[in-house]
N, C-alpha and C positions, 0 to 999 in steps of 0.2 A: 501419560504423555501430555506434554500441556502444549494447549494450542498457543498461532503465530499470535491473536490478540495477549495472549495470558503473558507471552512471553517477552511481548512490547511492553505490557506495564510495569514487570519484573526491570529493566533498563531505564526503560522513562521514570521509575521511580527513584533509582540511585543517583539517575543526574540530575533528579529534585534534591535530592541528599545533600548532593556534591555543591548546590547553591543555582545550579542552572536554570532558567524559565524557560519552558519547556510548552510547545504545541504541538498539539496532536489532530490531522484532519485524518477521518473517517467516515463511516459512514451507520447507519443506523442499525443496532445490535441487530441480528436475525438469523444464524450460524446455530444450526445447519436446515434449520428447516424453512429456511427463507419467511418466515413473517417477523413481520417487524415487536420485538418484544414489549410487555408494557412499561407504558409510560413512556416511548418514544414515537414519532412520527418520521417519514421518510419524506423530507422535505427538502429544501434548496440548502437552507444555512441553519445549523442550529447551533448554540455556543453555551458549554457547560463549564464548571468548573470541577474537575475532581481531583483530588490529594495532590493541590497544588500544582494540576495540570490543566492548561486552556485544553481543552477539547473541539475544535471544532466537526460537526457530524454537517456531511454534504450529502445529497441526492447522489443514490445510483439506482440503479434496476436490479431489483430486488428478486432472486430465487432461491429455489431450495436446491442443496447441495448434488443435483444431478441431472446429468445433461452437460452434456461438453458443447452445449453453443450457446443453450442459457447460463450458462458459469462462465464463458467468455465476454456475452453479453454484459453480464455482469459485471464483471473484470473491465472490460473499457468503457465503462459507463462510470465508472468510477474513478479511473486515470483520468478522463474530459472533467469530471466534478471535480475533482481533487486539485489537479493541472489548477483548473480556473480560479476555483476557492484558493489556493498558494496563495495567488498573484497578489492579493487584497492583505495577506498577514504581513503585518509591518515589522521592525528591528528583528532579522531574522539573520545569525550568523553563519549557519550551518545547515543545508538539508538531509534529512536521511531517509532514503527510502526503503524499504523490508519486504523480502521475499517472504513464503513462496510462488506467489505469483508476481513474475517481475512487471505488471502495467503498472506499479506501484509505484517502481524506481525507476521507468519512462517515464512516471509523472515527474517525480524528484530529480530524475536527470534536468530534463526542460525547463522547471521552475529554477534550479540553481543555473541553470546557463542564461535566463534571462534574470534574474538576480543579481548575475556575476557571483555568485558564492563556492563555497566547495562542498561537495555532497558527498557521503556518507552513501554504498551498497550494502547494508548489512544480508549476508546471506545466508538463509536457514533451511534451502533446500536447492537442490540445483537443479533447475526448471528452463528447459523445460525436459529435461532427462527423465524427473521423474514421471512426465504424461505418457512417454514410451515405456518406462520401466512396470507398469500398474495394467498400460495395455490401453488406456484410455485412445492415444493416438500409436499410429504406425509409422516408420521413418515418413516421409513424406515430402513435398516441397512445404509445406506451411511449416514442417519442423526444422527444414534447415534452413529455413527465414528465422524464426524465432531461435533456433542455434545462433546465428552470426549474430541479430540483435543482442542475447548474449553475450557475449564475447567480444562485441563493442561498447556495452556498458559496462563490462568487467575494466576493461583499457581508460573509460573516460573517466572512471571513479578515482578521487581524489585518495580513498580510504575503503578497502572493500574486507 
């Protein structure tokens, strides 16, 4: 099974193909065991270039893959970096945001609405169904918060 990163570059690669310049903000490799891999640091801004892709890696809060508050943690520490870091990428036509965690594509919502652009929901898991489906979470009011915010981002996507 390949993971959500494997299967961004598999896409990001063909729209290098296809002629497109192509950005990518992230954040610093460490999946699944939450340290940061060598040769990177977890820092504010860092700018790489790989097979023809800007890379930009942003500061989040760094754990290992367990724990549903440090993975949350995680998860919105990342949407506030990412969010921010947006703001600063110039000639930008399109944003796309990728599941399956959607604080990704509240980041990419937000950046395309103060951009004015049209954004891109690529979805590769349906979230947060799958936190109930595994057991992680119980229906809950925090799940039918992050229900509706679902289903509000599905509506405001230009392209889902």
């Amino acid at each position: 099974m390949l993971q959500p990163a494997a299967l961004l570059s598999i896409a990001v690669s063909e729209w290098v193909r296809a002629g497109h310049q192509v950005t990518v903000i992230t954040c610093a490799p460490n999946f699944p065991k939450g340290k940061v891999f060598d040769g990177y640091r977890n820092q504010l801004w860092q700018t790489e270039e790989l097979g023809g892709v800007r890379v930009i890696r942003v500061w989040s809060y760094i754990t290992a893959n367990e724990g549903f508050i440090k993975r949350i943690l995680d998860y919105q520490s990342f949407m506030v970096s990412a969010t921010l870091g947006a703001l600063f990428v110039r000639r930008v036509d399109v944003v796309v945001g990728t599941s399956p965690q959607f604080f990704t594509v509240c980041a990419a919502f937000f950046v395309a609405g103060v951009k004015r652009l049209p954004w891109v929901f690529e979805l590769r898991d349906i979230w947060p169904e799958s936190i109930k489906a595994v057991g992680a979470m119980q229906d809950s009011p925090a799940i039918r918060l992050l229900e509706r915010l679902e289903l509000f981002l599905y509506r405001k996507a230009n392209l889902l």
